[in-house]
N, C-alpha and C positions, 0 to 999 in steps of 0.2 A: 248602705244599709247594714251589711255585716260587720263591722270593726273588725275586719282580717278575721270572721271564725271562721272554722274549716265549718264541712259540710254538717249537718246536724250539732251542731255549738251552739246556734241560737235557740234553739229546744232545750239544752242542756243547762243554760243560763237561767232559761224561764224554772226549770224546774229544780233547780238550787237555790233559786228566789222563792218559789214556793216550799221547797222543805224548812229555811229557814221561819217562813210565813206561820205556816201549822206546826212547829217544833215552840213555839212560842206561844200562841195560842192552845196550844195541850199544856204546855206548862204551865200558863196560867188556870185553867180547868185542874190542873191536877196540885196547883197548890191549892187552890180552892176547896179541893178535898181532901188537903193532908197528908198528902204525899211528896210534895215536894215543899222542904221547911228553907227557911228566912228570906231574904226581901228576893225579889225579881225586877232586873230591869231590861222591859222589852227592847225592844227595836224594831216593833211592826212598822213598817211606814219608810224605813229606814235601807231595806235589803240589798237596792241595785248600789248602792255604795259600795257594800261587802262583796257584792258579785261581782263588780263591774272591774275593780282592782287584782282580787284574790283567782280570778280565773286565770291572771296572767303569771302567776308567781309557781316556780317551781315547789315542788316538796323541801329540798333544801334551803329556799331562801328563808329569811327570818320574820316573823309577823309580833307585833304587842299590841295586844289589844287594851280596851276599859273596860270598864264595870260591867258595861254594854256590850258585852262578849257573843254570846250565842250564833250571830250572824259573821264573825268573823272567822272562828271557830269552824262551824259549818264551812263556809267557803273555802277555808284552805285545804280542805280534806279529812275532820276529824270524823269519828266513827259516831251514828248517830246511838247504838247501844252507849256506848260508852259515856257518851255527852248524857243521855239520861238517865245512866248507874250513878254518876255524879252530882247530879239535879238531887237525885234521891237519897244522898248520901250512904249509897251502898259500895260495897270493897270492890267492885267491880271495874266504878267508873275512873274517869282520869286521873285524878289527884286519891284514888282512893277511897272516895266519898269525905273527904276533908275540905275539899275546897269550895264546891256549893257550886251556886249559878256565877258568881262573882270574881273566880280564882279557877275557870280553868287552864290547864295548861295541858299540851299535846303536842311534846319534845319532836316525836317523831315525826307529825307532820309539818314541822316549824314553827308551831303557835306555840309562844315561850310564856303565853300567860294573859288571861286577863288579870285587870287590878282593880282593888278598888279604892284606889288613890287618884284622884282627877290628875293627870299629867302625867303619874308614877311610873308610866311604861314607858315615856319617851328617853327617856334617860338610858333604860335598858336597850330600849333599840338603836341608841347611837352606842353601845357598847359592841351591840353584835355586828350591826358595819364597820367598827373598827376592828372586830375579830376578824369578818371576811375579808376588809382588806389586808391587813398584816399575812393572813394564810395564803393573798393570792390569787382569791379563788373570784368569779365575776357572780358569785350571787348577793343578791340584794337584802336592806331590810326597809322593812313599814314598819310604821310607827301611826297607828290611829287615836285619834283622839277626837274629843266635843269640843264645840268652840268654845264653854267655859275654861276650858284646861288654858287659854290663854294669855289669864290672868295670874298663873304661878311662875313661879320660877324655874321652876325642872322645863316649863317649857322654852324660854330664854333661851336656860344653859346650853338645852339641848340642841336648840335652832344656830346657836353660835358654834359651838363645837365641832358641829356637821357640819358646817360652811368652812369654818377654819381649817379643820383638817379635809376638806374635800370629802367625807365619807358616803359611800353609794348604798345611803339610805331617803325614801320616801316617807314623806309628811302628809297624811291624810287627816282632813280635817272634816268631820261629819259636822259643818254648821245645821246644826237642828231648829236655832232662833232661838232655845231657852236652855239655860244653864238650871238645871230643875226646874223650878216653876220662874226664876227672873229670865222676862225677857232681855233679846241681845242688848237691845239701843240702854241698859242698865250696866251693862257689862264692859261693854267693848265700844271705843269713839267711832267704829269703822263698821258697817255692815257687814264688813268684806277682812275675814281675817286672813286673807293670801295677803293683805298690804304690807301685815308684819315681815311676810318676806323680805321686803326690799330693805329694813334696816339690816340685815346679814347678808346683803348681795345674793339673793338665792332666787333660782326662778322661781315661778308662782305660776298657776293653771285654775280657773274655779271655772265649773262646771255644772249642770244642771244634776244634783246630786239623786232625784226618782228616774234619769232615762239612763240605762245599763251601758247602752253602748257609747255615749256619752262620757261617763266616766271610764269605760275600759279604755276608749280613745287617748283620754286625757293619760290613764295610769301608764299605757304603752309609752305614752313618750318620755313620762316620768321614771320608767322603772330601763329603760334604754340608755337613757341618761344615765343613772347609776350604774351600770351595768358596764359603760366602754370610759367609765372614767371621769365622767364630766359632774360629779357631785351630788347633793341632795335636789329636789325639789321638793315645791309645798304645791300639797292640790286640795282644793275645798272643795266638797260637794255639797252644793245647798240641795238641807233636805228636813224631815221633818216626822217627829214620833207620833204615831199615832194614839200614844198611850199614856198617862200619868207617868213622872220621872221612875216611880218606882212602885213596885204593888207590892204590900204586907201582906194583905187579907180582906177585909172589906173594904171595896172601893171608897177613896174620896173625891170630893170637886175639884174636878178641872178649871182654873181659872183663865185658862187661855182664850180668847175670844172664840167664840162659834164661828164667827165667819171664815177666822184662819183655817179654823177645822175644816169647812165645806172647801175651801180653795184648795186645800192639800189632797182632800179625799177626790176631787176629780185629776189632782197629779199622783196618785196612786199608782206606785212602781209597777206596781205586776200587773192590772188592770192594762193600763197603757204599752204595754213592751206584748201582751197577749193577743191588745188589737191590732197591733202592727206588726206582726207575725201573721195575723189569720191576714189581715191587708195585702201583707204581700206573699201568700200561699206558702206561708213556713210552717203553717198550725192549720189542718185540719181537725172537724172536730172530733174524730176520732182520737185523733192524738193528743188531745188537750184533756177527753175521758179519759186515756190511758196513762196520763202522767200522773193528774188527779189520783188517780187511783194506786198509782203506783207509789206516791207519796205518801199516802193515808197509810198502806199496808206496811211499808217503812215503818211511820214512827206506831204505828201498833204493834211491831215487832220490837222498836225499842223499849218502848212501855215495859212491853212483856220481860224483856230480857233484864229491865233496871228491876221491877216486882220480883223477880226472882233473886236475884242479888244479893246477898248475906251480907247484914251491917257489918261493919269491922270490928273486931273485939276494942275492948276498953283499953289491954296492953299494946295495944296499936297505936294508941294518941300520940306517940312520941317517933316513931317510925317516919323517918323520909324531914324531920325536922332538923337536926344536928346532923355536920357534916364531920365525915369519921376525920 
């Protein structure tokens, strides 16, 4: 039942699945109103992936995310002020308010970036295991990605590289079924994008990407692997957005079938990981009031903390661009 968490971690899971959850749903409410400018791409529906991997990653090891950031971010430790000083493009937040929902990065706690390039981070992430390795050191990097990204070529390179020089990076593969709005079976000849492992001799692990400990299961073994030397691994969590690929402003039609929609909504990550907690006496309701609550007052605090937040000046545009 636990995936090796210590005592109160299975609480701790649920409720960084839920800050993720409502960090997303405020952002869309608050682009809605103007506060938070250009596109948004959620990853409601998506969370026990980010959780299920990023609970196990120290501070120093390396993470790249996608476009599809906010849940990755979150899990490795970034600062929820901070993450919505940047939403809002105020001087506060990560990148300075330059980088939006799409581009952030938070060096310190190893998130080296979303992108918004389909693929454009794995490349980075097989540079930073080869940083770790050359220095010596047993920390690891991820490398996330959608199962679209696996029709470029940065994913290849990348998948080759890590194999060839053995580098102690993990491959996470959030199969969501649609590459924006094109379904997989358009994309990819294989439901199953772990297969591409096998043409780089690389293990493979695909998992039930909505149950938390599931994926944390899978990421332990993957991220151990790297870790004592034995090379990349690729792990797929099948999973599924709950939202349009991306929201501007006023919604458009979902062409995804309904019924997928209904079958995903009753494998809803936090829904399901809640009731199997209160099932096996981890989640009183007490304690599911006070997380709730405890989470709300979070990101009302970040709200508050990104509204006050002074845009950056104009002679700022150029700042943190060119390197000296």
């Amino acid at each position: 039942m636990n995936a090796d968490c210590k005592p109160g971690e299975l609480v701790g899971l649920l409720r960084t699945m839920m800050v993720i959850r409502r960090f997303e749903e405020r952002t869309l409410e608050l682009q809605a109103a103007g506060l938070v400018h250009g596109a948004v791409h959620p990853s409601i529906g998506q969370e026990a992936a980010a959780v299920g991997v990023c609970s196990l990653l120290r501070p120093e090891d390396r993470l790249v995310s996608t476009h599809r950031g906010h849940g990755h971010c979150i899990a490795k430790g970034a600062d929820l002020d901070r993450m919505m000083a940047e939403l809002f493009g105020r001087r506060d937040g990560y990148c300075r308010g330059k980088g939006g929902s799409m581009h952030v990065a938070a060096f310190e706690v190893g998130m080296l970036g979303a992108n918004g390039i389909v693929a454009g981070g794995l490349p980075i992430a097989a540079g930073a295991a080869l940083a770790e390795m050359l220095a010596g050191s047993d920390n690891v990097a991820v490398g996330f990605f959608g199962d679209g990204a696996t029709g470029e070529g940065a994913f290849h390179e990348s998948m080759n590289v890590s194999r060839l020089w053995n580098l102690p990076v993990v491959w996470v593969c959030e199969n969501n079924l649609y590459a924006a709005d094109t379904a997989l079976e358009n994309t990819m000849p294989t439901p199953d994008a772990a297969r591409y492992a096998a043409g780089y001799d690389m293990p493979s692990l695909i998992v039930d990407g909505n149950d938390v400990l599931a994926v944390r299961a899978a990421a332990a073994e993957a991220i151990n692997r790297a870790r004592t030397g034995g090379g990349p691994t690729f792990l797929e969590a099948k999973t599924f957005r709950r939202t349009q690929h991306v929201v501007r402003g006023a919604p458009v039609p979902d062409r995804r079938p309904a019924e997928i929609h209904a079958e995903w909504l009753r494998r809803d990550p936090i829904d399901r990981f809640s009731a199997r907690l209160a099932a096996a006496g981890e989640l009183p309701d007490d304690v599911l009031v006070g997380v709730k609550e405890d989470v709300e007052q979070a990101l009302t605090a970040a709200i508050a903390f990104a509204a006050a937040s002074p845009f950056p000046e104009p002679d700022e545009a150029f700042d943190g661009v060119f390197g000296q």
